[in-house]
C-alpha positions in Angstrom: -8.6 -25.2 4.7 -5.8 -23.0 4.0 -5.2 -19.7 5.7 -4.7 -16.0 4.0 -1.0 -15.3 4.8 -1.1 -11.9 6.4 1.6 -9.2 7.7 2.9 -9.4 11.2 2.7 -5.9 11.5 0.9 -2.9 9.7 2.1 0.7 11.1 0.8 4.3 9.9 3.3 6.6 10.1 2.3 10.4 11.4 3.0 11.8 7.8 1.1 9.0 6.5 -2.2 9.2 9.2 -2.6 13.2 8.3 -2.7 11.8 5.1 -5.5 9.5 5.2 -7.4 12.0 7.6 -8.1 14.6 4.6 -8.0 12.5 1.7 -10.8 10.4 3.8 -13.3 13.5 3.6 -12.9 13.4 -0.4 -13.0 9.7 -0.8 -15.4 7.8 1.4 -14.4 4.6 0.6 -10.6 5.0 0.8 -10.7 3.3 4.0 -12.0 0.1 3.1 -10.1 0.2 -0.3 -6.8 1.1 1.7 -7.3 -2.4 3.4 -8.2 -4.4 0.5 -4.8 -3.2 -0.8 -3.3 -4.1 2.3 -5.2 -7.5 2.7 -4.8 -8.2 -1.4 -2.6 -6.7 -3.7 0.6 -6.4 -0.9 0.1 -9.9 0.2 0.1 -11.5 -3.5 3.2 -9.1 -4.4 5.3 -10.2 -1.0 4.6 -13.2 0.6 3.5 -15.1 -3.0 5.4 -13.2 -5.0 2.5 -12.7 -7.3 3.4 -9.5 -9.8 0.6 -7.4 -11.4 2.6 -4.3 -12.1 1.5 -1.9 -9.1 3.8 -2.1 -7.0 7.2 -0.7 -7.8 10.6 -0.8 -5.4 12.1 2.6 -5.1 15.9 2.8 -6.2 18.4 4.5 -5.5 17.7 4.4 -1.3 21.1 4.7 0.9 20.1 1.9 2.9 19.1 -2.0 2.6 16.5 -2.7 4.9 13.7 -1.5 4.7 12.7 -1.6 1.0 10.7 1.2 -0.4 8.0 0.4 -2.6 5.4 2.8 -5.0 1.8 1.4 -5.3 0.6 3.3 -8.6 -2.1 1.0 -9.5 -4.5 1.5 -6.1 -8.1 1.5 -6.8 -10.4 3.8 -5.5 -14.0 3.0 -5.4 -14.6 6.7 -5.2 -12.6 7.6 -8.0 -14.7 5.0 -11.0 -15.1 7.6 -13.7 -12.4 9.6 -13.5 -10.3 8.6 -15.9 -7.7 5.7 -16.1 -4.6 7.7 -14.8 -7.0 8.3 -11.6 -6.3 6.4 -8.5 -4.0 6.7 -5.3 -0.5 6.3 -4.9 0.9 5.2 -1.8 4.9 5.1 -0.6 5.6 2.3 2.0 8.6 0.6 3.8 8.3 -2.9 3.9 10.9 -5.0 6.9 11.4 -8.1 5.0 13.1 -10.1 8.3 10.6 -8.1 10.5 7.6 -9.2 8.4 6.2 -5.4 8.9 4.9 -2.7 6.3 5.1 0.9 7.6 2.6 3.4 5.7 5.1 6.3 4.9 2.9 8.2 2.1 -0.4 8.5 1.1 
């Protein structure tokens, strides 16, 4: 049996946690989609390199480490019917040599 590679860290940023807090009263299931992105989509894109056009690297940062990523394709379960430009974007670092992500932006 194999195991789900995983990060070694996950940090919310203050900017990111007042965030969450209001969008969580419009969307109810944000929190559970939030970490089925985390536990999914970020895993197959970094550690197995798996691409399904989501996730985007920020350019143009003054700095190596961290990278800066976009997620523009984040599902909401709250959001079915809206339309399919709806959904969530998030902004993250992620430490490469640190294995970490850091939630900057929701």
């Amino acid at each position: 049996m194999t195991s789900t590679p995983t990060f070694r860290e996950i940090v919310h940023l203050p900017e990111f946690e007042r965030d969450l807090k209001g969008l969580i009263k419009r969307f109810r299931t944000l929190e559970e989609d939030l970490a089925t992105l985390l536990k999914i989509q970020l895993v197959l894109f970094h550690k197995l390199g798996v691409d399904n056009k989501g996730v985007f690297e920020i350019p143009g940062m003054p700095f190596d480490e961290p990278r800066m990523y976009k997620v523009k394709k984040f599902a909401c379960r709250a959001l079915k019917g809206r339309g399919a430009n709806s959904g969530l974007r998030l902004i993250y670092a992620h430490f490469e040599a640190m294995d970490k992500i850091e939630l900057v932006k929701g």
